[in-house]
KOLDOBA-934018 format. One record per residue (C-alpha): residue in one letter; y, z, x. Coordinates in pm, whole numbers. Each point is the difference from the previous one (the first is absolute). Last residue first. Layout:
BEGIN
 type      v      w      u
    A      Y      Z      X
...
# end
This chain:
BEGIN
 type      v      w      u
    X   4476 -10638 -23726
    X    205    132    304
    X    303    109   -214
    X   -173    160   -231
    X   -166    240    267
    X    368     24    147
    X     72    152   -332
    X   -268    221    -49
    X     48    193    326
    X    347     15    -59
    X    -76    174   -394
    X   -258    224    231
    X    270     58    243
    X    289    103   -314
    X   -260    231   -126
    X    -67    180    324
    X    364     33     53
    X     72    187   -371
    X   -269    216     69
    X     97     76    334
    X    355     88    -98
    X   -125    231   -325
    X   -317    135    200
    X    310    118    352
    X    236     76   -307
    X   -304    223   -141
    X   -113    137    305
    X    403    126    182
    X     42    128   -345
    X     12    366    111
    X    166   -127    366
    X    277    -28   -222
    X    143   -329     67
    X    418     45    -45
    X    234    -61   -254
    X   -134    224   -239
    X   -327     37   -182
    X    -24    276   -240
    X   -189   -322   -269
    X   -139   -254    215
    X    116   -329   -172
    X   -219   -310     36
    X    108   -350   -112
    X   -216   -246     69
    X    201   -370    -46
    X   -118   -290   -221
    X    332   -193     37
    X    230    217    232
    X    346     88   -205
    X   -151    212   -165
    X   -157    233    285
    X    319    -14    224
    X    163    120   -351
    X   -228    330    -27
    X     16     82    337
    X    385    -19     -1
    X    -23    197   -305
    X   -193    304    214
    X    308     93    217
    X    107   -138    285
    X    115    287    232
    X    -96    340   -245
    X   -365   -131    -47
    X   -138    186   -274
    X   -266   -220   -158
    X    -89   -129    306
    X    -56   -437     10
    X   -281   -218    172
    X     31   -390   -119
    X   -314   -176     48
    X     52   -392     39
    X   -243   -315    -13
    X    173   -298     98
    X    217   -219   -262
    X    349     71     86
    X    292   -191   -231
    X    113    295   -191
    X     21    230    347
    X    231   -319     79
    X    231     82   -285
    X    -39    413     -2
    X    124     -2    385
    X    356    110    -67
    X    203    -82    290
    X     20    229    303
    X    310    100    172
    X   -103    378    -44
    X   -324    -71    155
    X    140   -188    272
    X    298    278     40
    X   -296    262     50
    X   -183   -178    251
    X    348      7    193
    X     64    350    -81
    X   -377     95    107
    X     79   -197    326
    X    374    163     90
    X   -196    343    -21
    X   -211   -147    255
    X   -295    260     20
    X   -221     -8    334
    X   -358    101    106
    X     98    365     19
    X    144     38   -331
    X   -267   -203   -164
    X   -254    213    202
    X    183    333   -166
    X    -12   -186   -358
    X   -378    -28      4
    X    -44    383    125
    X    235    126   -237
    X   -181   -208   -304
    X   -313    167    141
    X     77    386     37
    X    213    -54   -322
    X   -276    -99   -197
    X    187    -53   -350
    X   -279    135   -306
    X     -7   -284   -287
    X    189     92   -245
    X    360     75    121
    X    131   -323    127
    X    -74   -162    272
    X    345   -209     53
    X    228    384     22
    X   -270     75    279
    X     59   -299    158
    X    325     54     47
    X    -40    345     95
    X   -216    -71    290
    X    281   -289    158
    X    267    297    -34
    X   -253    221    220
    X    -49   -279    209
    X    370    -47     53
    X     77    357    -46
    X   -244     36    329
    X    117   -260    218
    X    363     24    -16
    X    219   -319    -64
    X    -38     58   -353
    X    -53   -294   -275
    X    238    -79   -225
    X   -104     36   -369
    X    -16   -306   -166
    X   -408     71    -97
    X     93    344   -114
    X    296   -105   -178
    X   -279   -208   -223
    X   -225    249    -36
    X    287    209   -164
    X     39   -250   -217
    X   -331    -63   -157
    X    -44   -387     88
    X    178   -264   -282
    X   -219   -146   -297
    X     36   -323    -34
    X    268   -240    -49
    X     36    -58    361
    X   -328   -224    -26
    X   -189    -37    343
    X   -305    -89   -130
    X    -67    427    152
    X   -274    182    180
    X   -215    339    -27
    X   -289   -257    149
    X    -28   -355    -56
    X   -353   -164    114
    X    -25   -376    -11
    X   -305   -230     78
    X   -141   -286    174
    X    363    -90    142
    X     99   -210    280
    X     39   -331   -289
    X    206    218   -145
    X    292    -49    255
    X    289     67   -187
    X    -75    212   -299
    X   -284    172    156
    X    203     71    313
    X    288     89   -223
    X   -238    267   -190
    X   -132    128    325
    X    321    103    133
    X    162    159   -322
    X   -345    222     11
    X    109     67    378
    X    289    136   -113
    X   -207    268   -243
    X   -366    -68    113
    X   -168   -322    133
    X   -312   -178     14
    X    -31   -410     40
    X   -415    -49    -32
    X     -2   -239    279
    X     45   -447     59
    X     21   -213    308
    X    -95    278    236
    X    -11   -148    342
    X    184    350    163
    X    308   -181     63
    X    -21   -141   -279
    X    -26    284   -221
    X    275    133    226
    X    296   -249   -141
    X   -147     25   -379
    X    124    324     92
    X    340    -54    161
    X     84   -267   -296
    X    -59    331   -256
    X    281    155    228
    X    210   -318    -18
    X    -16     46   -353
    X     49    329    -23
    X    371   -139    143
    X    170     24    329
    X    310    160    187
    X    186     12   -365
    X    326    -29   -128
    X    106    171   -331
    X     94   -122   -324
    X     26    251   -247
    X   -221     87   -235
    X    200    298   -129
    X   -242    283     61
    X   -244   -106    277
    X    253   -205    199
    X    265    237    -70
    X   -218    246    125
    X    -96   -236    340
    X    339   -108     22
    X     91    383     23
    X   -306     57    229
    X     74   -243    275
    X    -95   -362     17
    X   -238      9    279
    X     97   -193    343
    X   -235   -234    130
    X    -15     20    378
    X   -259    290     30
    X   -245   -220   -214
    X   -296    244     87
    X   -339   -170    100
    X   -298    178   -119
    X   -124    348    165
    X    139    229   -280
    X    237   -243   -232
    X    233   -218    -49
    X   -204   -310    -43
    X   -305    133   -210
    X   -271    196    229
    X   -365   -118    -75
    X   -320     88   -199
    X   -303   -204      8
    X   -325     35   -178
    X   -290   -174     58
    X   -181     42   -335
    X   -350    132   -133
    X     28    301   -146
    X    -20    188    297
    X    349   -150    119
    X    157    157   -360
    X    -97    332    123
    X     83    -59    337
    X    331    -71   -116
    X     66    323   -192
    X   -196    197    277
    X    276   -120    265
    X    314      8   -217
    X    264   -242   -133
    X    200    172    120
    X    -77   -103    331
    X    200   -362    -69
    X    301    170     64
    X    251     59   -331
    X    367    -90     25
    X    -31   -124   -374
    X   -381   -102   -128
    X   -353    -74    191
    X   -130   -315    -23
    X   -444     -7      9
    X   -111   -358    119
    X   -374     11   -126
    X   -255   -244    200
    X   -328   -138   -168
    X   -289    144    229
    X    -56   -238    425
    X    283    257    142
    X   -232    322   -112
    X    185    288    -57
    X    347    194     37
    X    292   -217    183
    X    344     82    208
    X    323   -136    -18
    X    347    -35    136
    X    232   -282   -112
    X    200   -193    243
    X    284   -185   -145
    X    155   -342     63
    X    207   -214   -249
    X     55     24   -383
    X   -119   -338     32
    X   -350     98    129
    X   -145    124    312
    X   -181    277     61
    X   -114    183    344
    X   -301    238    -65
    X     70    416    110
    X   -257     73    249
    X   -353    137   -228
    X   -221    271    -38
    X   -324    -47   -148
    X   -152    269   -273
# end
């Protein structure tokens, strides 16, 4: 794994620094993995990456604005949690810091700054919202699309489990120890029962969260973008670049029709559902999501490959 300074971007949405660090070979076809709401780029985990790095890829991982070591937008005030509800239950119009779009722009933003002109575009929950934009947007960056326990964006769907959901828009303590503790339970209520929750692990991934840096006033921002969002089904429609769409069965957050409809409205989309999954990556099915992503990358570089071989003749 290399380490790296956080990466000055600049795009309309103006500047941002985004932290990041890399698994594999620099010179294999790069993945940019997205994590979702308020979430540093660590969880998405060491052995998970290096798994998907010893298939082949150069895999990158990064901070989103707002979070862990990337730049926090201190001097954009968050709509607060009643516009946020109303937001969320009545549609309402509510002001914004930034959009997902922006957030897409960010990493189309550090592809370049890295000299990748086009990745396998990986994300999970948020960071599923992320990657379908940058597909939509700037396809021309994409070899391939990987949605994971995401959403098209379509409020007519199936809501989150509601308790989950006061969870999430629970204020978080000022004390150390109920704030990891708090942290722990969320993503114990996301696992689900199934698969067996590691506390010893998820505690020790939410503790260097804690001590790296949580801006509650971030993880409301990111959440007002997603809230804000329009309904992505039209330009999914549109997309022509090979996509896998990764769904749990029992995800409480976003549940498994959101999976479903990401998958239909994708022309020629892989759906796979993981039946006792929830809205988390099992470290169970860490293999089979690390064969189903590399499968679907590998596939998309050979279709490249045979592309730019056309174009040459």
């Amino acid at each position: 794994m290399s380490n790296a300074l956080p990466v000055e971007l600049r795009n309309h949405s103006g500047a941002v620094r985004l932290a990041f660090d890399a698994f594999g070979e620099r010179e294999n076809p790069p993945i940019m993995l997205i994590m979702g709401l308020g979430a540093q780029r660590f969880f998405w985990e060491d052995g998970f990456c290096k798994m998907l790095a010893e298939q082949g890829f150069w895999v990158i991982r990064f901070d989103n604005r707002d979070v862990g070591e990337s730049t926090v937008l201190a001097d954009r005030l968050p709509p607060n949690l009643l516009q946020l509800a109303a937001s969320g239950l009545f549609d309402a119009a509510v002001s914004t810091p930034y959009s997902l779009k922006d957030m897409a722009d960010d990493v189309v933003s550090l592809m370049a700054q890295l000299g990748i002109t086009k990745a396998h575009i990986v994300g999970a929950s948020m960071g599923g919202m992320i990657a379908q934009l940058l597909a939509i947007h700037h396809p021309q960056n994409v070899l391939s699309l990987t949605s994971i326990m995401s959403s098209t964006g379509n409020k007519n769907l199936y809501k989150p489990d509601k308790m989950v959901l006061l969870k999430l828009l629970k204020p978080m303590s000022k004390k150390r120890e109920k704030c990891i503790e708090s942290g722990v339970e969320f993503w114990r209520s996301l696992h689900g029962h199934f698969y067996t929750f590691d506390l010893l692990r998820t505690e020790s991934l939410v503790r260097r969260a804690y001590e790296i840096g949580v801006s509650t006033d971030g993880v409301l921002r990111q959440f007002a973008a997603i809230l804000t969002a329009k309904d992505r089904t039209s330009g999914l429609n549109r997309l022509s670049v090979p996509t896998l769409v990764i769904h749990g069965e029992d995800d409480p957050l976003l549940p498994v029709s959101n999976g479903h409809a990401t998958a239909s409205a994708i022309d020629n989309a892989i759906l796979k559902i993981y039946a006792g999954m929830g809205h988390t990556l099992p470290i169970e099915l860490w293999r089979s999501i690390v064969s189903d992503i590399a499968n679907m990358a590998h596939r998309a570089d050979l279709s490249e490959d045979c592309e730019r071989l056309r174009a040459a003749v």
